[in-house]
C-alpha angles and dihedrals in degrees: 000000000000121000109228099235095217109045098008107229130147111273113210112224114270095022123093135026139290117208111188105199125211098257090051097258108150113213120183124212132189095205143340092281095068087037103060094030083067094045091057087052103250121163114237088218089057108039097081093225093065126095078229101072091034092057091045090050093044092241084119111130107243084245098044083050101058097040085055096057092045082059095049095055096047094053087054090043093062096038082057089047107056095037080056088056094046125123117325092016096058096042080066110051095051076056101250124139 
């Protein structure tokens, strides 16, 4: 399941929308609010409806919370996992010289 980028809610599968920027940079939105909200440059943490803003001013429900912690590790974890597999590492692990 996909992560809105603006307000950071749980987007079902087929729903939403997918923009794909020129730099190859992937953004997920649940509907055309959070879509255009980001276009006109707004900030998440300081627009009041995103779990962003809840979770700055502690008004964050404890399960929300966690969940949004769980998210944030796995997303570390991935980040950590492709910079591990870059250039000469990954050269030998594929078994090259």
């Amino acid at each position: 399941m996909a992560r809105c980028n603006f307000c950071g809610v749980d987007i079902e599968k087929g729903t939403g929308m997918l923009f794909v920027e020129k730099i190859g940079k992937v953004l997920h939105f649940c509907s055309t609010k959070c879509e255009k909200n980001h276009d006109l440059g707004r900030k998440p943490k300081h627009t009041r409806w995103t779990q962003e803003f809840r979770k700055a001013k502690g008004k964050l429900s404890a399960a929300a919370e966690k969940e949004a912690l769980q998210q944030e590790a796995e997303g570390e974890e991935t980040v950590k996992q492709k910079i591990g597999l870059s250039g000469a590492a990954a050269k030998k692990l594929k078994g090259g010289a």
